[in-house]
N, C-alpha and C positions, 0 to 999 in steps of 0.2 A: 911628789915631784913639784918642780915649780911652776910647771906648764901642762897641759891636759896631750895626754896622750891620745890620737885619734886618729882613725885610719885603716886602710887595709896593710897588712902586715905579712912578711912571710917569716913562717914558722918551720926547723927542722925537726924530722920525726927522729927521738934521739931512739928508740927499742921498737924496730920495725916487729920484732915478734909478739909485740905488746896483746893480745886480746883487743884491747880499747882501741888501738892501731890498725886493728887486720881491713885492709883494703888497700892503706894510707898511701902515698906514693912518698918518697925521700923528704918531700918539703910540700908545705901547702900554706895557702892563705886563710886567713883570718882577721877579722873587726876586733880594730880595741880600742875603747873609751874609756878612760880613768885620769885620775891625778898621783896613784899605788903605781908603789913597786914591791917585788920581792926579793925578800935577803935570801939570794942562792944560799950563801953561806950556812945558814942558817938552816933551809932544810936538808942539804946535805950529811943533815950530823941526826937526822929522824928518821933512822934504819927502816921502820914502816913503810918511808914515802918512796913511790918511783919517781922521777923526773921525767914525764914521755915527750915533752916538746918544747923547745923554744924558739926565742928569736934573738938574733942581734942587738935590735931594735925596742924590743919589748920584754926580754928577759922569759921567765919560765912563762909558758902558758897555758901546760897542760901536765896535772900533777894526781896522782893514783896513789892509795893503799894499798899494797901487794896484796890485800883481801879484795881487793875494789868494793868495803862496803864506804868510804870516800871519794869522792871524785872531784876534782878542782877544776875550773876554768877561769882562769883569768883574763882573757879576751873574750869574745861576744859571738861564739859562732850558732846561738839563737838570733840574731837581728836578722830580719828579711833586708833586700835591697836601701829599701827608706831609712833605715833606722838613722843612720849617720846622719843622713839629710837634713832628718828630722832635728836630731840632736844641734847639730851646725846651726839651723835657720834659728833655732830656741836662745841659743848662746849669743848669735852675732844680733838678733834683737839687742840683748843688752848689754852687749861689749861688740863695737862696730870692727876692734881688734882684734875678733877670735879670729884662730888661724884654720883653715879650711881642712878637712880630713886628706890626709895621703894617702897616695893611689888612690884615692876614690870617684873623683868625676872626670872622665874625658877631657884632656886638656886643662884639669884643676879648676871648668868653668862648674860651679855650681849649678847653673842653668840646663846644664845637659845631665840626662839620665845617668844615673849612678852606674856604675860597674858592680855585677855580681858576681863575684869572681869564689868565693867563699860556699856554695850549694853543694855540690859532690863533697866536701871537706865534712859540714855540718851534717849533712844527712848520713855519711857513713858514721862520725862519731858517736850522734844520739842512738842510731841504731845500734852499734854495737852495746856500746850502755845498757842500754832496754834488755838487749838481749843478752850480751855476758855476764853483765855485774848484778839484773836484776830479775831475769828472766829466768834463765839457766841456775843460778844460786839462790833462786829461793824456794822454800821446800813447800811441799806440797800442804802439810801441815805444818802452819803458823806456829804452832803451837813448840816447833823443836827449834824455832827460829834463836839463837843464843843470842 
């Protein structure tokens, strides 16, 4: 892209019966820092891949193996609260032009504490991961691991 993408974002849960989904509610937020995009197009034609989430704004964000021994994220819902912050205060150091994260601070003022809006989102995702794609499916002997 020509511009950094940056901000809290909302994401729809496109396969509420997902595994990697179970909890999710219809739409949730999520941090995305990048300059990438994804050719929808593109994975659409990779019978393998699921498509479980995206955005308007940010395109796919959350993308599965129907084996789930892949897992995509293209947003950031590992950042704690700082991250953006941090990111922002790095970038506008050496370009006094960067443009501030959206959704992210109270009033757009950087000054004031971030919005965490993204926690219940992050911790059901990682958890179910841990636990469906790599918990639950992996054998007790390594050794039949294919």
């Amino acid at each position: 892209m020509d511009y950094k993408l940056s901000g809290i974002y909302n994401q729809k849960n496109l396969l509420n019966d997902h595994l990697l989904l179970r909890g999710f509610n219809d739409s949730f937020l999520a941090p995305h820092s990048r300059y990438t995009t994804i050719d929808e197009e593109k994975i659409k034609k990779v019978n393998s891949l699921d498509i479980l989430a995206q955005g308007d704004e940010v395109g796919i964000s959350l993308l599965a193996s129907k084996d789930l021994r892949q897992v995509f994220s293209f947003g950031h819902l590992e950042y704690d609260r700082w991250t953006l912050q941090k990111e922002y205060l790095r970038d506008y150091q050496k370009d006094l032009d960067t443009p501030k994260p959206i959704h992210y601070f109270p009033g757009d003022d950087p000054k004031k504490q971030p919005y965490f809006s993204w926690g219940l989102a992050a911790t059901t995702f990682f958890n179910n991961w841990i636990n469906y794609a790599v918990y639950q499916a992996t054998p007790f002997d390594l050794k039949s691991l294919e």
